[in-house]
C-alpha positions, 0 to 999 in steps of 0.5 A: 521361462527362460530362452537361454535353457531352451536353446541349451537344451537343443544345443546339448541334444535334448527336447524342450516341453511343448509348453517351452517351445510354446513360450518361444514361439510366442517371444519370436511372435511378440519379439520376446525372443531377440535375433541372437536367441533366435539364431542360436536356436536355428544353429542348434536345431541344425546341428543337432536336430529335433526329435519327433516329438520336438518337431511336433510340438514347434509346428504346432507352437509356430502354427499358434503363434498367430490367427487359426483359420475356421471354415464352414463351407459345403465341402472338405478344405484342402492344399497343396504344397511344393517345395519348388522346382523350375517351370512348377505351375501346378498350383495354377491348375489343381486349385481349381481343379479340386475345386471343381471336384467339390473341395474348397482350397484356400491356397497360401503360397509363397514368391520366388525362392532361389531358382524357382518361381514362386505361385504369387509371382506367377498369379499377379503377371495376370493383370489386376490380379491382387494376392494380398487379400484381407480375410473377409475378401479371402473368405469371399473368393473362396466361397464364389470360386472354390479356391484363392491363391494369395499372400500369408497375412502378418497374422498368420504364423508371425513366428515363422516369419521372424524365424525364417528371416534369421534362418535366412543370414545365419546359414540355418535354412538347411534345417530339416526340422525347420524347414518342416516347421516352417512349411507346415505352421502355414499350411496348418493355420489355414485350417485344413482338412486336408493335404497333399505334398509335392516334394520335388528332388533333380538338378531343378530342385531344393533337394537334389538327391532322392535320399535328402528329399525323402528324408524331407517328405517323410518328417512332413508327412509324420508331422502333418499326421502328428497335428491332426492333418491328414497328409500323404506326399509324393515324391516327384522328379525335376531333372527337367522343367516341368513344362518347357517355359520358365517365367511368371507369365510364360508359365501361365500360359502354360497352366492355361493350355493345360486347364483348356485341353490344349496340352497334357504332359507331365503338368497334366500328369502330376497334377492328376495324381496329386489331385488324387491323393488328396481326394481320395484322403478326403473320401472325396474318391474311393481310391488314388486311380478314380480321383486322378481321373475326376481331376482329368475329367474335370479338366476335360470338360473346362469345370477347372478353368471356369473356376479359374476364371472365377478366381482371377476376377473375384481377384481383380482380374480380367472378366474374361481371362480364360477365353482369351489369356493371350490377350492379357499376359505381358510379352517381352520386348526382345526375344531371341532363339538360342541355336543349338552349337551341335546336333545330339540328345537333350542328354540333361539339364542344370536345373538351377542353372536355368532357374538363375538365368531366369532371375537374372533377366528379371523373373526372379528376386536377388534381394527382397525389394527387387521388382520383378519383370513378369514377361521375362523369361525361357520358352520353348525348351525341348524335354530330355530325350528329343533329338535337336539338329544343330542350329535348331533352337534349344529354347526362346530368351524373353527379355526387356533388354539385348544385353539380358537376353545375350546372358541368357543364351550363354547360361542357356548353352551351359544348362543344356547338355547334348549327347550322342545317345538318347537319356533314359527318361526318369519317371516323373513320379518317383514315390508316394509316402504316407502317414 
């Protein structure tokens, strides 16, 4: 086969055979396929797109480029995937959530992107906590604990690996075709029964406007379908942080209060109804209702965070993590109240904007090899619609040095809108799409 004849056939808008898109998986795997073709297939996907079937068909190829996970366990293996928003901690409580419902969740996930955090940052601010596993370990976590969160390894999609790196220096992330291929050639190879998407649209998300981000939810939802994994996605809101701290080992906390019952929210919310969409598409519930109030249930009755807590230590963690969190979390060395300028409405917020002021004081990556700091951070950020005196703080700068936390209070300031009236509080979840 020839890659010139593939990337001329998405070029002139056509739709290569699954056996071409097969064969170029595999050169993108085995560097068969240079980064030139590479690129000029991602451009070509870009600007003319995939049908459906060639979407297909390119998951499945990426999906085969590497090791397909096989289990055989007591129960049906399920997920979760985000596309990312600011204080998005619910990977930390559903996992064991569904694993205290019966299920097991091998979770693959993904470090901070742009603006938003990323689950194995948050996991490892846990001191000991390894997220690089081999297989025989991983299988072993999943089997005492019911879920482990960890790195994708080298083998699993490696076509992915290579195209997303290209992708990323040849303006062609925006893809929705690849975007797509790239989430779910992942999330497939873990060999799952079963999955549920949380994709997130507001000034916090990837996908700003609803329109874009269920464009999105519909072409993962069909494709999931397509390559024989039941999958439904719910449309959720981020014109908010989802919980009022942004920040690996902040966000933590903010898991933990919710998986002991010291808080609900919306993170106790979104995780409830995502964890019935799953169970009830797994025959775990007989319907959406009942599964999301197994979720809370088990959540309620600490089931949920003894599996956490199973988790963190089969994964080099604290023995004791859940019983005492605070002890083990790292703080920042400076942490500063930023004053609210005048009295009003939180009327808004610049999700991105916050997200980046995180980066910037060290929780985040600019570049790959950048290390990042896990006590860094934003806490104490009041929810649209609360009324703030002046001089009362708009959020807490968790910060290793003075000159980063007087940046992150300017970029808190600019993030924050205020207004005379109160906002209209948009729901937290817009829509639930299935196959």
């Amino acid at each position: 086969m020839d890659a010139r004849r593939i990337i001329a056939t998405v070029r002139d808008g056509g739709t290569p055979s699954r056996a071409e898109l097969g064969w170029f998986a595999q050169g993108l795997a085995d560097g068969g396929v240079t980064d030139a073709q590479a690129g000029a297939f991602a451009m070509a996907a870009l600007l003319r797109g995939l049908s459906e079937e060639g979407r297909v068909a390119l998951t499945l190829a990426m999906r085969d480029s590497g090791q397909r996970l096989q289990w055989d366990l007591g129960g049906p293996v399920l997920d979760k995937h985000s596309t990312g928003g600011i204080g998005d901690c619910v990977s930390l409580v559903l996992a064991p959530a569904l694993a205290a419902c019966g299920a097991y969740v091998p979770m693959i996930s993904g470090r901070g992107l742009g603006h938003t955090g990323g689950t194995l940052d948050k996991l490892e601010s846990i001191p000991g906590v390894a997220t690089t596993l081999d297989e025989a370990r991983f299988r072993d976590v999943v089997g005492k604990a019911g879920c482990a969160i960890v790195a994708a390894s080298a083998r699993i999609a490696p076509a992915d690996r290579r195209l997303y790196a290209v992708r990323d220096v040849t303006a062609t992330v925006e893809s929705l075709d690849l975007i797509t291929a790239s989430i779910l050639s992942k999330k497939l190879a873990a060999g799952l029964d079963g999955l549920v998407l949380d994709v997130k649209t507001g000034s916090g998300a990837f996908m700003k406007s609803e329109d874009d981000a269920r464009a999105l939810a519909q072409a993962l939802v069909s494709t999931a379908n397509a390559a024989g994994c039941p999958t439904s996605a719910v449309l959720s809101d981020m014109n908010q942080p989802l919980v009022p701290a942004l920040g690996n080992a902040l966000e933590v906390d903010q898991a933990m209060l919710v998986l002991t019952g010291a808080a609900k929210g919306p993170l106790a919310e979104i995780s409830a109804v995502l964890g019935g969409v799953v169970l009830a598409d797994a025959g775990l519930a007989p319907d959406i209702e009942d599964g999301a109030n197994r979720i809370a249930g088990v959540i309620a009755s600490g089931r949920a965070a003894e599996h956490f807590g199973r988790m963190v230590a089969a994964q080099g963690g604290p023995v004791e993590f859940v019983e005492n969190w605070a002890r083990f979390l790292p703080e920042a060395t400076v942490i500063r109240e930023v004053p609210s300028p005048v009295a009003g409405y939180v009327a808004g917020f610049d999700g991105e904007a916050l997200g980046l002021a995180v980066v910037d004081l060290g929780g985040g990556r600019q570049v790959e090899s950048d290390v990042v700091d896990p006590a860094v951070g934003l806490s104490d950020i009041p929810p649209l619609g609360t009324w703030v005196e002046k001089g009362q703080p708009l959020a807490r700068v968790h910060a290793a040095r003075t000159g980063a936390a007087d940046r992150a209070a300017q970029a808190v300031l600019g993030a924050i809108r205020l207004g005379d009236t109160a906002p209209q509080v948009p729901a937290l979840i817009r829509d639930r799409i299935t196959a």
